[in-house]
C-alpha positions as CSV (number, residue, x, y, z in Angstrom):
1,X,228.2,108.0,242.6
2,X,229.3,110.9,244.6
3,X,226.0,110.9,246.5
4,X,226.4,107.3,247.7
5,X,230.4,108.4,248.4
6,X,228.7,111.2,250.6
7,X,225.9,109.1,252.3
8,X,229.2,107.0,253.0
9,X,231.3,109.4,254.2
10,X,228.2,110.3,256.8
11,X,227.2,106.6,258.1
12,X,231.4,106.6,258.9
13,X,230.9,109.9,261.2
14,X,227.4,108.5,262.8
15,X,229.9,105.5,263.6
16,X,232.9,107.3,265.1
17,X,230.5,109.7,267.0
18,X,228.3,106.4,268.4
19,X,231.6,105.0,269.6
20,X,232.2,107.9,271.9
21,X,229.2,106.9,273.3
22,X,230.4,103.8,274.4
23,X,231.4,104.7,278.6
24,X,234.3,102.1,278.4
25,X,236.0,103.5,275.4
26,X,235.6,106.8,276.8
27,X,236.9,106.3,280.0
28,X,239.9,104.3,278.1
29,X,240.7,107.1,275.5
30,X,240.4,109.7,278.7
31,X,243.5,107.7,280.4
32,X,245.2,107.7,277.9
33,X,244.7,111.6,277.0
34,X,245.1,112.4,280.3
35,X,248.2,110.7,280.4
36,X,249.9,111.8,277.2
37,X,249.1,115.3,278.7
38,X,251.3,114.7,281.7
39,X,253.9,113.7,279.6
40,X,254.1,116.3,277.6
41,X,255.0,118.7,280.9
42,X,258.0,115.9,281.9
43,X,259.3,115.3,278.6
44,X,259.7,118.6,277.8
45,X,261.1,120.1,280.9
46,X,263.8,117.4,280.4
47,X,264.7,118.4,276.5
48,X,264.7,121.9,277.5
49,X,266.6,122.1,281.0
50,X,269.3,120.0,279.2
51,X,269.7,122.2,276.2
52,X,269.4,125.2,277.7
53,X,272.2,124.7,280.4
54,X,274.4,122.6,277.6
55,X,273.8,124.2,274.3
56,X,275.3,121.1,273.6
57,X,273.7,119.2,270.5
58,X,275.4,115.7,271.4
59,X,273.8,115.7,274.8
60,X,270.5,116.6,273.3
61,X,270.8,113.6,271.4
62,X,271.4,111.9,274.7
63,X,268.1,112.4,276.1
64,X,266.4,111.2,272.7
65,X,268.8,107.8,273.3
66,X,267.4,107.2,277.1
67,X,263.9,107.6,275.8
68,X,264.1,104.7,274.4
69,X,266.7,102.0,276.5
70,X,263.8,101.1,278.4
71,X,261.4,100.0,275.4
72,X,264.0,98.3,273.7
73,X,264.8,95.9,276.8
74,X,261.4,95.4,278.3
75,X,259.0,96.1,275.5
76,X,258.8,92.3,274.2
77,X,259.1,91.4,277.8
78,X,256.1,94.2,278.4
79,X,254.3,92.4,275.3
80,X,254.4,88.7,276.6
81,X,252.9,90.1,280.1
82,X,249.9,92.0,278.4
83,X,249.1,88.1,276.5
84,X,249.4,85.8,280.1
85,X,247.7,88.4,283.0
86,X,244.3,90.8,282.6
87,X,245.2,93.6,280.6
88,X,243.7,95.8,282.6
89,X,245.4,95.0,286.1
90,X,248.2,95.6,283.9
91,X,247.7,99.2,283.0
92,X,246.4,100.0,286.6
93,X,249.3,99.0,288.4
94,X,251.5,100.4,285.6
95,X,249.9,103.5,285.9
96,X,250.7,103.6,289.4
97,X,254.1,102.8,289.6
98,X,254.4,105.6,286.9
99,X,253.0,107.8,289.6
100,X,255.5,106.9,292.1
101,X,258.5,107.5,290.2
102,X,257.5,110.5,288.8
103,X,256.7,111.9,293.0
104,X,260.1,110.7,293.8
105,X,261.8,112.5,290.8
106,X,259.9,115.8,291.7
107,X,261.3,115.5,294.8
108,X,264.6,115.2,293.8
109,X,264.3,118.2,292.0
110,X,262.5,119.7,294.8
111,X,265.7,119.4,297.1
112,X,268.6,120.2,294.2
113,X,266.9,122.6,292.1
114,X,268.4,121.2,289.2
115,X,268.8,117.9,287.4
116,X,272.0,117.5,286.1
117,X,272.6,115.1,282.6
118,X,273.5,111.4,284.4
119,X,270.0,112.3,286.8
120,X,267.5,113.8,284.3
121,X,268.2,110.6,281.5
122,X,268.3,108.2,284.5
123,X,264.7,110.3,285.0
124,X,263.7,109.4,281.8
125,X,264.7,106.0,281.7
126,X,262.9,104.9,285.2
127,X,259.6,107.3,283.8
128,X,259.2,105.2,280.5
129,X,259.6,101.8,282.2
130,X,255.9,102.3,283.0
131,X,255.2,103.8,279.6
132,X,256.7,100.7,278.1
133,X,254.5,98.4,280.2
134,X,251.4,100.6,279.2
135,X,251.6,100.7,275.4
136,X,251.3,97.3,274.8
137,X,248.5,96.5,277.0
138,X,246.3,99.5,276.0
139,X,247.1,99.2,272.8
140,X,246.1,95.2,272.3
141,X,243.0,95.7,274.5
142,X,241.3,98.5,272.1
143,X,239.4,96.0,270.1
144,X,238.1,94.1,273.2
145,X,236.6,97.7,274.1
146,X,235.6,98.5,271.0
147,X,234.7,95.9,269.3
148,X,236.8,94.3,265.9
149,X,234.5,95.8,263.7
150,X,235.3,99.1,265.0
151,X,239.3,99.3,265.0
152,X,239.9,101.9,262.1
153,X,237.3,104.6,263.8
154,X,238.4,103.6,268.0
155,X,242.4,104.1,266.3
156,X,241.5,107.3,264.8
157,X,239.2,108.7,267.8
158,X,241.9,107.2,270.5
159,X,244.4,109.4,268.2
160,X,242.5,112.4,268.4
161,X,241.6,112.6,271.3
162,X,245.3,111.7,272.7
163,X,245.9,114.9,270.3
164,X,243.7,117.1,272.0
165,X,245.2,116.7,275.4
166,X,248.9,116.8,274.1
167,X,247.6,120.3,272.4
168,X,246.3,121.6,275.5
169,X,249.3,120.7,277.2
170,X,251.9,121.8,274.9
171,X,249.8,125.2,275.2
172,X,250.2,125.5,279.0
173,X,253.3,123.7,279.3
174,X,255.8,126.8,278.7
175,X,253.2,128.9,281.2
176,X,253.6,126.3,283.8
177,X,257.9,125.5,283.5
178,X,258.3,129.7,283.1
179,X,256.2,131.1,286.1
180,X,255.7,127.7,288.3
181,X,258.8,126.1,287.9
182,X,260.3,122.7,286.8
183,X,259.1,121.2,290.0
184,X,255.0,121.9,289.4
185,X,255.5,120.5,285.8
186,X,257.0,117.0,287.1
187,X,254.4,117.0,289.7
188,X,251.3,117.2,287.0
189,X,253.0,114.3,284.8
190,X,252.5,112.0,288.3
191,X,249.2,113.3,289.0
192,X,248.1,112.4,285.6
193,X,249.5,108.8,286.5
194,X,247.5,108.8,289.2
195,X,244.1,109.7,287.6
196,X,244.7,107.4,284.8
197,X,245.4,104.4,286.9
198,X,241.6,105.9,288.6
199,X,239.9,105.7,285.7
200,X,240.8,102.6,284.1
201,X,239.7,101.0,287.4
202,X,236.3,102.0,286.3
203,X,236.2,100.5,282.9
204,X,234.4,97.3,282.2
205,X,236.4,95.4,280.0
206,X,235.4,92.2,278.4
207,X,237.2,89.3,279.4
208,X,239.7,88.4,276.8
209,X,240.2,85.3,275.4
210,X,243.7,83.6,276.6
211,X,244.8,80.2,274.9
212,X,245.5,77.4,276.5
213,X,249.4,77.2,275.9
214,X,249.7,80.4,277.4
215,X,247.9,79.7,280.3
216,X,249.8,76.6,281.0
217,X,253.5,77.9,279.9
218,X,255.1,80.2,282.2
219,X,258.0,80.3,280.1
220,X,258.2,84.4,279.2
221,X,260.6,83.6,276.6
222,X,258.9,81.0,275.3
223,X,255.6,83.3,274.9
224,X,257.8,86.1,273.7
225,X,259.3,83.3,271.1
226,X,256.1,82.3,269.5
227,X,255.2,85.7,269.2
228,X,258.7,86.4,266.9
229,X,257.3,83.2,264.7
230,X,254.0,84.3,264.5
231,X,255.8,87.9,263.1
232,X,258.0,86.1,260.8
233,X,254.5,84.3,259.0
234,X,253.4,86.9,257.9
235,X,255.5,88.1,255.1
236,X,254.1,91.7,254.3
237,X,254.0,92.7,257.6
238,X,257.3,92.0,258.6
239,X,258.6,93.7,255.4
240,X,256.5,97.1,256.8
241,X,258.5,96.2,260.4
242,X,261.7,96.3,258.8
243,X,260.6,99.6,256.8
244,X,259.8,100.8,260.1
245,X,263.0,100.4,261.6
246,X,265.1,102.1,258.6
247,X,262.4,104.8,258.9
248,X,263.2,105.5,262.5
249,X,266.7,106.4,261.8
250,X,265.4,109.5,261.7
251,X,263.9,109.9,264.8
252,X,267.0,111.9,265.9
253,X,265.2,115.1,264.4
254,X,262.9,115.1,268.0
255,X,265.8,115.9,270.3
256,X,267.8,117.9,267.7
257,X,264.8,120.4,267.4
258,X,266.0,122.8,270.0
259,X,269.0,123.4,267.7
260,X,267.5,123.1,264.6
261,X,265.4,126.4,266.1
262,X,268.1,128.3,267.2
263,X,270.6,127.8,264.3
264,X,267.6,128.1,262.0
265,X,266.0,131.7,262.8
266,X,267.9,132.3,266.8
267,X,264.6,130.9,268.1
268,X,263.5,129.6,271.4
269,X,261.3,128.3,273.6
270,X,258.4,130.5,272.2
271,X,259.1,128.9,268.8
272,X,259.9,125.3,269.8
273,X,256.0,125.7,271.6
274,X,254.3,126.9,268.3
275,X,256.1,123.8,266.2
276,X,254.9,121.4,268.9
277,X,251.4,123.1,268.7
278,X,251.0,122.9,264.9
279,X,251.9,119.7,264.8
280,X,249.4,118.5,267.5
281,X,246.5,120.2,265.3
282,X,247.8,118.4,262.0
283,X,247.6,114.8,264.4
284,X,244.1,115.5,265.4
285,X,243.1,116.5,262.0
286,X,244.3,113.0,260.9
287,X,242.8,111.2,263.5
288,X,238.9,113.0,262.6
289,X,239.3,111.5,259.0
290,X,241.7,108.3,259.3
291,X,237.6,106.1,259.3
292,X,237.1,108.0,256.6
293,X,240.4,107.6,254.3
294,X,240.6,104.1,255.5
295,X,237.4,103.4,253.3
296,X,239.1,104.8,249.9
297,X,243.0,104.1,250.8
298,X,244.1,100.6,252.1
299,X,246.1,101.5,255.1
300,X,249.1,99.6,254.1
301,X,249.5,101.9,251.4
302,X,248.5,105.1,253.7
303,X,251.7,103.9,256.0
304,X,254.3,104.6,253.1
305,X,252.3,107.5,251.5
306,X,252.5,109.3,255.3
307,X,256.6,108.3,255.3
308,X,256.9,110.1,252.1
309,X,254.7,112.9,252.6
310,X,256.8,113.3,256.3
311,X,260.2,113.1,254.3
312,X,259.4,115.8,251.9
313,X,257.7,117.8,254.8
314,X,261.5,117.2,256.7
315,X,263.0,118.3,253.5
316,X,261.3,121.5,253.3
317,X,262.2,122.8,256.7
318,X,266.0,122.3,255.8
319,X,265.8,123.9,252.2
320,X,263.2,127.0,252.9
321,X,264.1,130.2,255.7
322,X,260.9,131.6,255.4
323,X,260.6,131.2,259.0
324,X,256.2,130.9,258.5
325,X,257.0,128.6,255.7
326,X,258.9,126.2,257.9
327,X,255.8,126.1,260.2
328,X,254.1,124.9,257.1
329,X,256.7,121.9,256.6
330,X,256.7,121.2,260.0
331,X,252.2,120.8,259.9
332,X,252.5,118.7,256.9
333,X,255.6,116.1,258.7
334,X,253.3,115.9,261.7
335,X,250.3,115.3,259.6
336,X,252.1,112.8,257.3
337,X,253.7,111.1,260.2
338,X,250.2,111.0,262.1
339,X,248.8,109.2,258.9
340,X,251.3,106.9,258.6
341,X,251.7,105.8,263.0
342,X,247.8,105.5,263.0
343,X,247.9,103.5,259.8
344,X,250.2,101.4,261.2
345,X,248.6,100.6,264.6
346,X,245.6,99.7,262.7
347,X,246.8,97.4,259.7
348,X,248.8,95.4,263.2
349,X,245.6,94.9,264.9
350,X,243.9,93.4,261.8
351,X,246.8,91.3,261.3
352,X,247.0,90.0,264.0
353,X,245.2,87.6,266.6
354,X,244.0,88.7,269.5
355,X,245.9,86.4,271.6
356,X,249.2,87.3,269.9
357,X,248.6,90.9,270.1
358,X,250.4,92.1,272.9
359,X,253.6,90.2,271.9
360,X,253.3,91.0,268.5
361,X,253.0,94.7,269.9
362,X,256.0,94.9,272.2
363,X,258.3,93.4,269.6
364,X,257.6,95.3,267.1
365,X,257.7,98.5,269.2
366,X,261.5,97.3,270.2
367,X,262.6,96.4,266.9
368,X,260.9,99.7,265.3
369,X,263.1,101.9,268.2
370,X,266.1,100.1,268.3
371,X,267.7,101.9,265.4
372,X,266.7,104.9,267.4
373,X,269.9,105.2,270.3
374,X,272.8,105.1,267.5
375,X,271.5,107.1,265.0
376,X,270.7,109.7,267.4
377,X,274.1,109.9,269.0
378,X,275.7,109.7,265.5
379,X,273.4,112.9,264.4
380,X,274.7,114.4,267.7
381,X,277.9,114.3,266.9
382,X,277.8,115.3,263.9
383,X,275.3,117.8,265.0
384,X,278.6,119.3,266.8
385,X,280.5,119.4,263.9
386,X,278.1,120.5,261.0
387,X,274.9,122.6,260.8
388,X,271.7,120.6,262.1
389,X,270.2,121.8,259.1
390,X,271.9,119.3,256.8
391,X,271.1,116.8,259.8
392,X,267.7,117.3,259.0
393,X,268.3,117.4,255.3
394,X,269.4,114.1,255.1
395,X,266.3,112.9,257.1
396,X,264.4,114.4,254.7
397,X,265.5,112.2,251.9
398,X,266.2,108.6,253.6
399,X,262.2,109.0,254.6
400,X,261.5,109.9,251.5
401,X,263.7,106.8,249.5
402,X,262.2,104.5,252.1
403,X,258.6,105.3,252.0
404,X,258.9,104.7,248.1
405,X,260.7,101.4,248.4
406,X,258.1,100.4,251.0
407,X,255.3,101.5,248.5
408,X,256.6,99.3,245.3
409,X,256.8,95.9,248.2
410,X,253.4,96.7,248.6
411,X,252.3,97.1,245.5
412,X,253.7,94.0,244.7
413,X,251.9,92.0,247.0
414,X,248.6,93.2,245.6
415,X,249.7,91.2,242.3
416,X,247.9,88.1,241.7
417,X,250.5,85.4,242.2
418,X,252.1,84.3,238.5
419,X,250.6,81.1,237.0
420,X,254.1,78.9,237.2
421,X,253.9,79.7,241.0
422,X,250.5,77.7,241.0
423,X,251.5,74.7,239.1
C-alpha cells in the first residue's frame, strides 16, 4: 500500500513539473510573480514610512483599511467585467494602468520627498484599483490555461512560484528603500506593471466560453446579480464564505506588525524583513506539496485545518518571548494560512462554472475583505491604548474557534442525508 501511495505521490510531481512546461502557464505564473514582486517594494515602503514617522499604531491600521476600499467597491464590479470581455485584454490593460499610477506616485515622491498619511493611503487606494481588476481575471482564467483537470497542481505551482518572487523581493527590498531610496522602490513596483502587462501579451489563451445571456445583457448589475444567486445555491460554499469573512477579522495583525516587533523584543526593520522572509518560505513550501495533500485531504477540510493551525501559530507569538521561537510561530501562521488561501482558491474554481467564475471571484473577494477596514481601525485603537500583544492574542483564539466551527459544518455535510429527509 505504501508503495502504490509512493508511485502516487511521483506521477503528482511528473504532473506539476509537465505543467511548467506548458509556455502559456509559464508566461502567466511569470506575470504574476513578477508582479507580486513589485508589490512587495510599494507596499512595504508605505507600511514602513508611515510607522516610522508616526509611531502611531491607529494610523498603521490606516494603511491596512485603504488596502482594501478599493476591492470592496469594485471587486464584484471587477468580477462581472472578467465574465462579459476577454480576460486577457483585461489583465493587459489593467496591468498598464497599474503602471501609470504607480510612475505618477513616484513622481510625487520624487518632488516632496515624503508622503505624508492623506497622500501615501490615497497611494494605496489608486495602486490596488488595478490589483482589484487583475485578481479576478487571472484568477478565473487559470483553468482555461491549464486545463480543468489540472487546477489543484496550476494553484499550487502559481502559489509557489508567486512565493519565490515575493521571497526575493522581501530579500532586496530593505537594500533597495535603505541605500536607493523610497523613490527607486516605487519605480520597480511600476516597472513590474509594465513587464507584466508585456508578457501576458504573449500568452495564447483559449477562447473562453461566454453564455448567451451575458453576451446579450449589458446590465453590470444584473451580471453581478446572478452571480450572488448562483453563490447563494450552493449551500457549503457560502457557509466557507461566511467563515471567511469572520476569519478576516483578523487581518489587522498585517499592519500592526511593525508594533507587534518593537513592543515585542525593540525590533525593527531588520526583524520585520526576516518575519516577512520566513513566512514566504513556509508559502512556497505549501504550494510544492498542496497536488500532493489534495490527494489524501479534501481541500474543504484543508481550508479550516490551515485557519486553526494559523490561529494557534498567532497564539504562540503572543504567549512565548523567545524571540527565535516567535519566528517559529510566525513560519507555521504563514504556512497554515498558505494552506488554507490555496485551498480555498481551488475548492472555488471546482465549484464553480466557468462562466460564473469571475463574478463568483470578485464577490467573494469583497465580502471576504469587507470585515477587514473596521476591525482594523478598532485593533488600532485599541492598539493605542493596550499592548499589541493582547491584540494579537485575541486573533489567535477567534481563528482558532472559527476554524473549528467551520470544520464540524463540514463535517456535516459529508453525512449521508437522514432517511425522513428522503421520504
Amino acid at each position: 500500500m505504501r508503495y502504490l501511495k509512493n508511485r502516487k505521490g511521483v506521477a503528482q510531481k511528473m504532473k506539476d513539473f509537465k505543467l511548467l512546461k506548458n509556455k502559456n502557464f509559464l508566461y502567466f505564473v511569470l506575470s504574476q510573480g513578477i508582479s507580486g514582486f513589485g508589490d512587495i517594494f510599494f507596499d512595504t515602503l508605505i507600511l514602513l514610512l508611515v510607522y516610522d514617522s508616526t509611531k502611531s499604531v491607529l494610523q498603521s491600521a490606516m494603511v491596512g483599511i485603504a488596502w482594501h476600499i478599493s476591492s470592496i467597491i469594485l471587486s464584484p464590479i471587477a468580477g462581472a467585467l472578467s465574465d462579459s470581455y476577454d480576460r486577457k485584454k483585461i489583465l493587459i490593460s489593467s496591468n498598464f494602468i497599474g503602471f501609470i499610477i504607480t510612475f505618477f506616485i513616484a513622481l510625487f515622491y520624487l518632488f516632496n520627498k515624503k508622503l505624508s498619511l492623506p497622500v501615501a493611503l490615497s497611494a494605496i487606494i489608486l495602486s490596488n484599483i488595478a490589483q482589484t481588476f487583475i485578481r479576478p481575471a487571472s484568477r478565473s482564467i487559470l483553468p482555461d490555461i491549464s486545463g480543468e483537470e489540472n487546477i489543484e497542481s496550476a494553484t499550487g505551482a502559481l502559489s509557489y512560484i508567486t512565493n519565490i518572487f515575493n521571497f526575493i523581493g522581501t530579500l532586496s527590498v530593505g537594500f533597495i528603500i535603505e541605500f536607493l531610496g523610497g523613490f527607486t522602490a516605487i519605480v520597480i513596483d511600476s516597472i513590474t506593471f509594465f513587464i507584466a502587462s508585456v508578457i501576458i501579451a504573449f500568452i495564447n489563451i483559449p477562447q473562453k466560453s461566454i453564455s448567451i445571456d451575458i453576451n446579450k445583457n449589458n446590465n453590470l448589475l444584473e451580471n453581478i446579480r446572478n452571480g450572488w444567486e448562483v453563490l447563494k445555491a450552493n449551500v457549503l460554499f457560502k457557509r466557507i464564505v461566511v467563515a471567511a469573512i469572520l476569519i478576516n477579522v483578523m487581518s489587522f495583525i498585517g499592519p500592526l506588525l511593525p508594533a507587534f516587533i518593537d513592543e515585542k523584543f525593540n525590533g525593527g526593520s531588520i526583524d520585520y524583513s526576516i518575519i516577512e522572509t520566513i513566512s514566504l518560505i513556509a508559502g512556497i513550501l505549501v504550494g510544492t506539496t498542496v497536488s500532493t495533500l489534495t490527494q489524501h485531504i479534501q481541500s474543504k477540510k484543508l481550508i479550516t485545518y490551515g485557519w486553526i493551525g494559523m490561529g494557534l501559530s498567532i497564539l504562540g507569538t503572543s504567549l512565548f518571548k523567545a524571540k527565535f521561537i516567535i519566528y517559529i510561530m510566525f513560519f507555521l501562521q504563514s504556512l497554515f494560512r498558505t494552506v488554507s488561501e490555496v485551498n480555498f482558491d481551488i475548492f472555488m474554481l471546482r465549484e464553480v462554472e466557468q462562466k460564473f467564475r469571475g463574478r463568483i471571484i470578485g464577490i467573494v473577494f469583497s465580502l471576504s475583505v469587507i470585515s477587514i477596514p473596521l476591525s482594523t481601525f478598532i485593533a488600532g485603537i485599541v492598539g493605542e491604548r493596550l499592548p499589541v500583544m493582547y491584540i494579537f492574542m485575541f486573533a489567535g483564539i477567534y481563528a482558532a474557534i472559527i476554524g473549528v466551527v467551520c470544520l464540524i459544518t463540514v463535517k456535516r455535510s459529508d453525512d449521508p442525508p437522514e432517511i425522513e429527509d428522503q421520504l
